[in-house]
Structure formats: structure tokens, C-alpha cells
N, C-alpha and C positions, 0 to 999 in steps of 0.2 A: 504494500500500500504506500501509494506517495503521500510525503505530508507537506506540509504547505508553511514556506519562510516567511512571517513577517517582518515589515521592514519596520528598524527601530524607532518607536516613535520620540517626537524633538518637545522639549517644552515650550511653548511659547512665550516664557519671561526672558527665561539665559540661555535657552539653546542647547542645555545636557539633554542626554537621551539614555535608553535603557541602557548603554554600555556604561558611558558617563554622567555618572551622578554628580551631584555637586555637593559641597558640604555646608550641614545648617548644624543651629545651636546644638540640637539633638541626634548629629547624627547624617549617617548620608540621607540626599530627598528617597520621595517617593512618589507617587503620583495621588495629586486630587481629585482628578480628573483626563481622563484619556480618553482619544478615539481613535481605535484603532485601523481602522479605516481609512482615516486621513491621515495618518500618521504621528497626529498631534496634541499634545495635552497643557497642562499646568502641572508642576511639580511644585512640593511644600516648603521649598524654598524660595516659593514666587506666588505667595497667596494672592498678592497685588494684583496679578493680572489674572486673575479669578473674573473681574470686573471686564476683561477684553472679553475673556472666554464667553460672559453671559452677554456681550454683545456682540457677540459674533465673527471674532478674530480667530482665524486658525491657520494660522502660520506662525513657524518659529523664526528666529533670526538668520540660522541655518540654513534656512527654505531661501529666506529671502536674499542669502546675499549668493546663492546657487545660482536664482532668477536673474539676477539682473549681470551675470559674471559671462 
């Protein structure tokens, strides 16, 4: 049976992703939110952009400076 590679998703605050985490008070992040799908989440190192996420930003820094390169 084949199984199927997700690509790792980017946070949208600072741009770690499931390889690289980044480091908070408590520890490395984690995700508060992800879709996997898009590839894109918020990581609890970037609560802040919790507020992009619920308005509709899904792209990390990542993404974007890929796009425009």
C-alpha cells in the first residue's frame, strides 16, 4: 500500500514548520492551529497572528518570499 507524504506545514507568524520549531518560554512551539491542506498554521509561539488566521491569512513568510523569488 502506498502512503501518502505531507508537505510540512509553515506557521504563519515566523515561518518554522514541523521540522523547525522555534523556541518559546515553555519549551519548543506547537501548533494552534493547522491546515493541512494548505500547508499552513499558527504555532504557540505566535499567538498574535491567531488574529491573521481568523481573518483569513494563510500564508507563511516562507510561502511568500518563495513567491515573489
Amino acid at each position: 500500500m502506498r502512503q501518502s507524504h505531507l508537505a510540512p506545514a509553515y506557521c504563519i507568524g515566523c515561518g518554522c514548520d514541523d521540522h523547525h520549531s522555534c523556541d518559546t518560554d515553555y519549551g519548543k512551539c506547537t501548533w494552534i492551529i493547522v491546515d493541512r491542506e494548505l500547508s499552513v498554521g499558527v504555532c504557540s509561539g505566535c499567538e498574535e497572528a491567531l488574529v491573521a488566521w481568523q481573518q483569513g491569512a494563510r500564508t507563511a513568510p516562507v510561502m511568500q518570499a518563495r513567491a515573489s523569488a
